[in-house]
C-alpha positions as CSV (number, residue, x, y, z in Angstrom):
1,X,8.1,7.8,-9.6
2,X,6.2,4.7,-10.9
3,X,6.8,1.4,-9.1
4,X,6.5,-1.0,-11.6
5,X,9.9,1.4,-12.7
6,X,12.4,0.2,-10.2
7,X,12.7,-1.9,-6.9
8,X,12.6,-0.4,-4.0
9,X,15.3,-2.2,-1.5
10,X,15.2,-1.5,2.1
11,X,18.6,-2.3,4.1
12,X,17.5,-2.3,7.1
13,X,16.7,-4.8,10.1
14,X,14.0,-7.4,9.9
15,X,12.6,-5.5,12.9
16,X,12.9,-2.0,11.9
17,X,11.3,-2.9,8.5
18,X,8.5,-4.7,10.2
19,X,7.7,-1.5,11.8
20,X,7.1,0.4,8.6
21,X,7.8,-0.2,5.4
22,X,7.5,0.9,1.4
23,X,4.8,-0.6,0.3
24,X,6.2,-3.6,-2.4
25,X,10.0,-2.7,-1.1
26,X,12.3,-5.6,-0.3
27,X,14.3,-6.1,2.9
28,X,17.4,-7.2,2.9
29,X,19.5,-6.3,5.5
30,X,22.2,-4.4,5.0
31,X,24.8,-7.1,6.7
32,X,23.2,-9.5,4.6
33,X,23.6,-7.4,1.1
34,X,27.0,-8.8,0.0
35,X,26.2,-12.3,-0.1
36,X,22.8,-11.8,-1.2
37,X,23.8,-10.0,-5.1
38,X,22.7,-12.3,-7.7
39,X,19.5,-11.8,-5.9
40,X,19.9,-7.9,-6.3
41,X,21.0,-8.4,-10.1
42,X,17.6,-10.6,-10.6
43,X,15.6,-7.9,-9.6
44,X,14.4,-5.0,-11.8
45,X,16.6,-1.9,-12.1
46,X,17.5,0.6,-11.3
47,X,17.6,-0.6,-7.7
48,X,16.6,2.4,-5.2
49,X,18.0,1.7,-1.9
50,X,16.2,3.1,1.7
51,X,17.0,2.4,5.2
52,X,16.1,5.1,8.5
53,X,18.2,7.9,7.3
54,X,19.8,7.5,4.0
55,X,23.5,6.2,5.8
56,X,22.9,2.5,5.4
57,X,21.5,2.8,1.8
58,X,24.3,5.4,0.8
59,X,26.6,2.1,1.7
60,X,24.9,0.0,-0.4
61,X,24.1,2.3,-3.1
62,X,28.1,2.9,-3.3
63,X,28.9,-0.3,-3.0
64,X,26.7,-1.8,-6.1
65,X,27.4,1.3,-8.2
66,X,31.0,0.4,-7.6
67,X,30.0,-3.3,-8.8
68,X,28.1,-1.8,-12.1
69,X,25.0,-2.0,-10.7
70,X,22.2,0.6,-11.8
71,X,21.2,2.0,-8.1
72,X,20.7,4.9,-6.5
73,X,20.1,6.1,-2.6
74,X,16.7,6.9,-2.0
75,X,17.0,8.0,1.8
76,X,15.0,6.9,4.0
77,X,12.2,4.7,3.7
78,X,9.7,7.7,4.7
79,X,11.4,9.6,2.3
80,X,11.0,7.2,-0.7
81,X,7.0,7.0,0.1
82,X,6.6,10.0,-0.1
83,X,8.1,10.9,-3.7
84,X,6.0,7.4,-4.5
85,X,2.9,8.6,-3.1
86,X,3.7,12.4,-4.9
């Protein structure tokens, strides 16, 4: 996985993401996702969506692909650094 590739989306909390995050990933929360999509469809794609266990980002990941959106779940965040750092 290169980063320059995709962007790496984390959905969730401010908090939880200030804990530990992808390095270069985006937070945005996954209550705030909706309202925040022509944000999402200014980034580069394909979007790869994290959060603590892969449920939150599954949501999101559905929900955008449902919209047309080139996304995928990544898991969690952990997860996600890991196949970076691979």
């Amino acid at each position: 996985m290169e980063n320059q590739d995709f962007t790496v989306v984390d959905v969730r909390t401010r908090a939880e993401y200030m804990g530990g995050h992808v390095a270069g990933s985006i937070n945005i929360p996954l209550q705030e996702i909706v309202e925040r999509m022509e944000e999402l469809n200014n980034l580069k794609q394909p979007i790869v969506f994290c959060c603590a266990s892969g449920n939150r980002s599954g949501q999101a990941a559905a929900y955008f692909k449902a919209q047309g959106m080139n996304c995928e779940n990544g898991g969690s965040w952990m997860d996600v650094n890991y196949k970076l750092q691979a």
